[in-house]
N, C-alpha and C positions, 0 to 999 in steps of 0.2 A: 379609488379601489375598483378593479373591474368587478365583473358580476362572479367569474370563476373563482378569485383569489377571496372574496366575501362568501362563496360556498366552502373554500379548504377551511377558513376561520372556523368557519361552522360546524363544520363536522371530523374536524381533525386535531391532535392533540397539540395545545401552544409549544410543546417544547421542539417540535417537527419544525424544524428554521428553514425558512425562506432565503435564496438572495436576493438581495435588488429592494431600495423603496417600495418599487414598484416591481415586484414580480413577473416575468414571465412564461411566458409558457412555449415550448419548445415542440414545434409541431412534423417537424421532418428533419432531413440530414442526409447527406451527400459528401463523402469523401472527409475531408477535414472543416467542414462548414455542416452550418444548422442555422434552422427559418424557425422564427417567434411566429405566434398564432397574425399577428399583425402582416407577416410577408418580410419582416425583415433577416436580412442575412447577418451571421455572427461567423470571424473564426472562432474552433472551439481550440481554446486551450488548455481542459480541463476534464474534456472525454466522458464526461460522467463519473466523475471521482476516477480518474484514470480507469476507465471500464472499457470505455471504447474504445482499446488499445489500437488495432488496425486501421480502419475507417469505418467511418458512418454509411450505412445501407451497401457494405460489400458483395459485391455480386455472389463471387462464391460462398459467403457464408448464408445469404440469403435463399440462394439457392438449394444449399444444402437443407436450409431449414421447414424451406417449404417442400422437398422432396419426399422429407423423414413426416413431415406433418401429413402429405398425405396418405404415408403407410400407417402409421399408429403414432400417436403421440406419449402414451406414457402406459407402464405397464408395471413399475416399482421392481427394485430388488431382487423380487422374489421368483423371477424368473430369466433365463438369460437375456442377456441383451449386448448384440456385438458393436455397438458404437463404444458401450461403457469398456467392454473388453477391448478392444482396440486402441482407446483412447488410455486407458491403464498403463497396455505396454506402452505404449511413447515415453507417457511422463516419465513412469519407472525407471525407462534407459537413461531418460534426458536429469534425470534426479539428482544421479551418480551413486546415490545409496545402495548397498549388495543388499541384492536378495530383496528387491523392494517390493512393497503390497500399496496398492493406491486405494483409497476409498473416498466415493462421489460425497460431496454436501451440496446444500444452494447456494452457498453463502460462504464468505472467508469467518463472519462470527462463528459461523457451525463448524466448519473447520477447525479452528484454536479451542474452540468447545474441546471436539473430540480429540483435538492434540493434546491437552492438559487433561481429558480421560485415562488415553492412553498412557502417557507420562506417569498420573499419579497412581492408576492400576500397577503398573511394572513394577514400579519400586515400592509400592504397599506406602505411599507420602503422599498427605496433602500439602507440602510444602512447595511453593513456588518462585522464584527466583525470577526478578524481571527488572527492566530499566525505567528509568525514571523518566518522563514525560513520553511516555508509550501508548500507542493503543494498538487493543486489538478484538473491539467488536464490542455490540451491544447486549449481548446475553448474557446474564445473571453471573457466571463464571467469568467471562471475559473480561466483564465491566470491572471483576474482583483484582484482577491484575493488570489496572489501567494505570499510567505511571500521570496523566494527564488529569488535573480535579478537573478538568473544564467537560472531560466527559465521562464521569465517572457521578454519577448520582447519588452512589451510595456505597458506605463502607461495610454494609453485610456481605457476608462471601462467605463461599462453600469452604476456599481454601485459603491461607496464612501465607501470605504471599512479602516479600524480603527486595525491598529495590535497592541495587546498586547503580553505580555510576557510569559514563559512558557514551551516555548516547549526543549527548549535548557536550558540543565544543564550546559554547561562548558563554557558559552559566555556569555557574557552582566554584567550588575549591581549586579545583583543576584548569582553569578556564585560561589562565595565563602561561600554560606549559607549553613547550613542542609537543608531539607526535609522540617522542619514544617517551618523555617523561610523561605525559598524559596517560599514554599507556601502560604505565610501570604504576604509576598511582592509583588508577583503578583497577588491576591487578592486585594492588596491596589491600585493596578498600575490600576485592571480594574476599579475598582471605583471610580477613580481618573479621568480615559479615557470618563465613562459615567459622569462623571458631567461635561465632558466638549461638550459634545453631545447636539448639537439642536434636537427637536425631537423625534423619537423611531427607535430604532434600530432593524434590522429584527429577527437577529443570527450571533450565532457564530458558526462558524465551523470549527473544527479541526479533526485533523489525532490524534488520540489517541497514537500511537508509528509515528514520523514523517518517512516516509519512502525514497522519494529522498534528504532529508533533512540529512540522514547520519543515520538511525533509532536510533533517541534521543528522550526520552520521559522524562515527570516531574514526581514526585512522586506521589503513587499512593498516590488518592483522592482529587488532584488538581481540579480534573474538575468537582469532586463533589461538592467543595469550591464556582467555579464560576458558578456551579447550582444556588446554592444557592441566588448570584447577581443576576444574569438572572431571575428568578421566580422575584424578586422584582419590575424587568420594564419588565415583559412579554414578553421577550427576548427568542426566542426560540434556541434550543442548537442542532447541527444539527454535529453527529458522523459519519466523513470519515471513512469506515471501508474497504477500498477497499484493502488492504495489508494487514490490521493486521483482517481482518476476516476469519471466519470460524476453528480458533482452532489455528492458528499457532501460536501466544503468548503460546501456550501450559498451562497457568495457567487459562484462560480463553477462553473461543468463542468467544465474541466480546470482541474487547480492551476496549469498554467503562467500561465494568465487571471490570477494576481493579479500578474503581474507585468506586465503590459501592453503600453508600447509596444516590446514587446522581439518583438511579435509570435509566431507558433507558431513549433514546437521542429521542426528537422530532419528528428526523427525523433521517432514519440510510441510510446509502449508502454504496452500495459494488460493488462488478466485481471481476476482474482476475480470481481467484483460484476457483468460485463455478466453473466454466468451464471448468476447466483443458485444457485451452487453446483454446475452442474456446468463442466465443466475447458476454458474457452475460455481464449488469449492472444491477443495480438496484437500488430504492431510497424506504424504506419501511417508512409510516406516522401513523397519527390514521387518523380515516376516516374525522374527522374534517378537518383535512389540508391541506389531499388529496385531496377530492371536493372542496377543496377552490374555482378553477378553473370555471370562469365562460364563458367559450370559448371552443371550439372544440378541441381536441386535438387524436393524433394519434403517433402508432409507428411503422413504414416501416417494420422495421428488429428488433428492440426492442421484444424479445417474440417468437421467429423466433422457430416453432416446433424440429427441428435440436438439434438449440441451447442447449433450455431447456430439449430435451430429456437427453441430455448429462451432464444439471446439474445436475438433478434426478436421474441418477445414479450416476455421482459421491458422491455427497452427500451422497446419499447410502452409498457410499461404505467407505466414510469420518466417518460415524457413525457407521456404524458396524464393523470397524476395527481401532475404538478408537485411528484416528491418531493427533487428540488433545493430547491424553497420549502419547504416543508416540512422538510427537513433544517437550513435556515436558519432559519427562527423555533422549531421544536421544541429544535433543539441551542441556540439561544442562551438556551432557558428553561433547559435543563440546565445549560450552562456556570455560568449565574447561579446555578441551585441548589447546585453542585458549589462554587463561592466561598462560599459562604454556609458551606455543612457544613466546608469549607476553615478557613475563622474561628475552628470552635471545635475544630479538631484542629490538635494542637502539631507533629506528624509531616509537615504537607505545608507543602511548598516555596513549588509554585506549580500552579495549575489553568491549561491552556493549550489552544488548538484552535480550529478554527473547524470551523463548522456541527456532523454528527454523526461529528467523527474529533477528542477530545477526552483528554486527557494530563493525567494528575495526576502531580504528582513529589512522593515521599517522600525526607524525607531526620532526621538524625538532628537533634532538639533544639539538644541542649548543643554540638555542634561544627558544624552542617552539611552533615556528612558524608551520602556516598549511604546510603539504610538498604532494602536489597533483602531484609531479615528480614523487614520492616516490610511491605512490598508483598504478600509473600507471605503473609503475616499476614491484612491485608483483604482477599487473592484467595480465601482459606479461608472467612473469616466471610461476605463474601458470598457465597459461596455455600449456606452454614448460614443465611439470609436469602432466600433465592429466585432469588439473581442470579448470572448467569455474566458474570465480564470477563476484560480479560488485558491483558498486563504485558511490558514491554519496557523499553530506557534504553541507553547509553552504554557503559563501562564496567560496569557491573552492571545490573543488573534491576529497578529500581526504580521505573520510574511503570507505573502504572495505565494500563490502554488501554483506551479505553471507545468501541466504534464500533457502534450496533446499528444494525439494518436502516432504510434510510430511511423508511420507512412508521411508524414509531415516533409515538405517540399522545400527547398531554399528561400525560393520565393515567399512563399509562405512565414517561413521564418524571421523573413529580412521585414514584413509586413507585419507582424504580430507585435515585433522587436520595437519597431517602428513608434504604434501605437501606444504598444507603454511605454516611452521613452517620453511623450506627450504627456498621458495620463501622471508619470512621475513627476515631470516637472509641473506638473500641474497645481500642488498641496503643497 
C-alpha cells in the first residue's frame, strides 16, 4: 500500500471505492492520455466517469479558465453574471424545449435533485415514476429513485417512487422479445402500473442509455410509446441526460433524439461532459415549470463564472469540431473492434452502445451467469496494458464501460481495441 492510498483509508469513508489492487493516482493529462504519479502513461478510456468529455488539459478550455480566474472567480446567483447568461441561451436553443429557462447546479445529483422538485411542485405529487436498474445521483432524493440496490443505501425517501420496465434488454419477463414486442409490453406494464396508482403522478424519469446500470438501453422510440401514456394523465417525462448528452451517442445530441416523435422531455438534465471536468449541472424546463417555485431559491456555486466559462468554450469547441460525427464513426470503428475481440473471448456476453458510450457484458461460460470476477479481472490487465476503463451492471458489476473523450482518434481506437482484446482473452 503506498503511503497516499494509507492516508485516503484513513481519513475517508470505506464506502468511497477505489479501482485498481493497487490504486493510483492520476497526476496530469494531455489530449486522450494521462500519467500515474509514478510517470506512467495510460489511455483514458473512461474520462472521468465520462467527464472529460473533450480532451484532457484543452487549450481552449484551459485558457478560458484561467482568463475568467483572473477576473473574478465566483460571485453566486445573486448577482449577474454573463458566462451563466450566455451559456443559458445555448443550451436552451440546443434543448429544443419552447420557451426554456436553464438553471446552473454543480453536479448532475443536484440536477435530478431539482428536476424531481420541480416535477413534484408542478403537479402538487410526490409520486415518481422511474426504471429499473437506474441511477441518478447520490443525494437523499436521488438515491430514493435509484432503480440499481448496488447504489441505493437506503429505502427512506422523501418521495413514493413506482419502477417500471424498459431499461434492460437482457433481464426480466421481456427479455426474449424483438423490439416492437418489447415495446408493446412495457407499454402494457406501465399502464398496468398507473391504474393501479392512487392519485397523480408527478414524472417519470429516466436515463435514455442507462449509464452505471451497464449502458443498456430499450429500442429506439420506447419512450416515445410511454409519451404517449404520460400526455393522457399529465405525467411529466423528465430526460437524465447527464452521460448520454451533448453528442456522445454520436447518432444523436441528446439521447432522448433517438426516440423521436415523442419530441423533447419536460424537463432535461445534464452535467459531466459540458465541463470537461470541472463541476457544472444543469436542469433545462419551459418557463412554465420553472417558475413553478413559489419560494426563494438560490445557487452557491451552481453558475460559478469559472465554471461556465469553461463550458462555453468547450462547447465551442464540441460544435466546431463536430465531435458528435466523430464520436459516430470513431465509436462504430470501436464497437466493431470490440465484437471482433468479443469472438475469441468465451467470457463476454454481448458488446452494446452507440457512438462513444459503449458496454461489454461479461458473464460466465458454463452457466451464463453474471461474472463480475471476470470484469474486474480485465479492469486489472488493462490497465497492466496502458488503458484505463470502468465497470458498471445491474445486479453486480460486470460490463466493461468504455466511454473516452470525444476527440478520440482511429489510432487510438484501433490501440485501446487492441488491448482489451488481450486483457479479454486473458480470463
Amino acid at each position: 500500500m503506498t503511503p497516499l492510498h494509507a492516508r485516503h483509508r484513513a481519513v475517508l469513508p470505506d464506502w468511497l471505492a477505489l479501482y485498481y489492487a493497487d490504486p493510483i493516482e492520476i497526476t496530469h493529462g494531455e489530449g486522450r492520455h494521462v500519467w500515474d504519479a509514478s510517470g506512467r502513461k495510460y489511455l483514458d478510456f473512461f474520462g472521468g466517469i465520462l467527464t472529460t468529455m473533450t480532451a484532457h488539459a484543452l487549450p481552449e478550455v484551459t485558457k478560458a479558465v484561467a482568463e475568467q480566474a483572473g477576473r473574478i472567480v465566483h460571485s453566486s446567483t445573486l448577482y449577474l453574471n454573463r458566462p451563466m447568461v450566455e451559456l443559458a441561451e445555448r443550451v436552451a436553443t440546443l434543448s429544443g424545449i419552447p420557451d426554456a429557462r436553464v438553471f446552473f447546479t454543480a453536479s448532475g445529483t443536484e440536477a435530478n435533485d431539482t428536476a424531481l422538485l420541480l416535477a413534484t411542485a408542478h403537479r402538487r405529487s410526490n409520486q415518481i415514476l422511474a426504471m429499473r436498474n437506474s441511477y441518478h445521483g447520490r443525494s437523499f432524493s436521488a438515491v430514493g429513485i435509484t432503480g440499481n440496490g448496488g447504489w441505493s443505501p437506503t429505502s427512506l425517501s422523501p418521495l413514493q417512487t413506482l419502477y417500471v420496465h424498459g431499461g434492460v434488454r437482457t433481464r426480466g419477463p421481456f427479455a426474449g422479445l424483438g423490439d416492437a414486442e418489447f415495446t408493446a409490453a412495457c407499454v402494457a406494464d406501465l399502464k398496468d402500473l398507473l391504474g393501479q396508482v392512487r392519485g397523480g403522478v408527478a414524472a417519470l424519469i429516466a436515463e435514455p442509455v442507462q449509464g452505471v446500470g451497464g449502458f443498456t438501453s430499450p429500442p429506439d422510440g420506447l419512450f416515445a410509446a410511454f409519451r404517449d401514456v404520460l400526455n393522457e394523465h399529465g405525467i411529466l417525462w423528465i430526460s437524465d441526460e447527464v452521460q448520454t448528452g451533448w453528442g456522445r451517442t454520436g447518432d444523436n445530441f441528446w439521447g432522448w433524439q433517438a426516440h423521436g416523435r415523442s419530441g423533447p422531455p419536460d424537463i432535461l438534465t445534464f452535467a459531466k461532459g459540458i465541463g470537461n471536468g470541472m463541476s457544472i449541472g444543469g436542469v433545462v424546463a419551459s418557463a412554465e415549470i420553472m417558475n413553478c417555485l413559489d419560494a426563494n431559491s438560490i445557487s452557491t456555486f451552481g453558475g460559478s463564472p469559472v465554471t461556465l466559462a469553461a463550458g462555453l468554450a468547450n462547447l465551442t469547441y464540441l460544435l466546431d469540431h463536430d465531435l458528435q460525427g466523430n464520436a459516430r464513426r470513431v465509436g462504430g470503428l470501436l464497437i466493431e473492434r470490440l465484437r471482433g475481440a468479443a469472438a475469441r473471448a468465451s467470457y463476454v456476453r454481448e458488446v452494446r452502445g452507440r457512438g462513444l458510450m459503449i458496454g461489454v457484458e461479461l458473464a460466465r461460460p458454463s452457466t451464463g451467469e453474471a461474472a463480475p470476477e471476470a470484469a474486474t479481472a480485465v479492469l486489472e490487465a488493462a490497465r497492466e496494458g496502458g488503458l484505463l476503463i470502468g465497470k458498471g451492471g445491474g445486479h453486480d458489476t460486470s460490463v466493461l464501460r468504455i466511454a473516452p473523450p470525444l476527440s478520440l482518434t482511429v489510432a487510438e481506437a484501433e490501440e485501446g481495441a487492441a488491448i482489451l482484446d488481450t486483457a479479454l482473452r486473458g480470463i
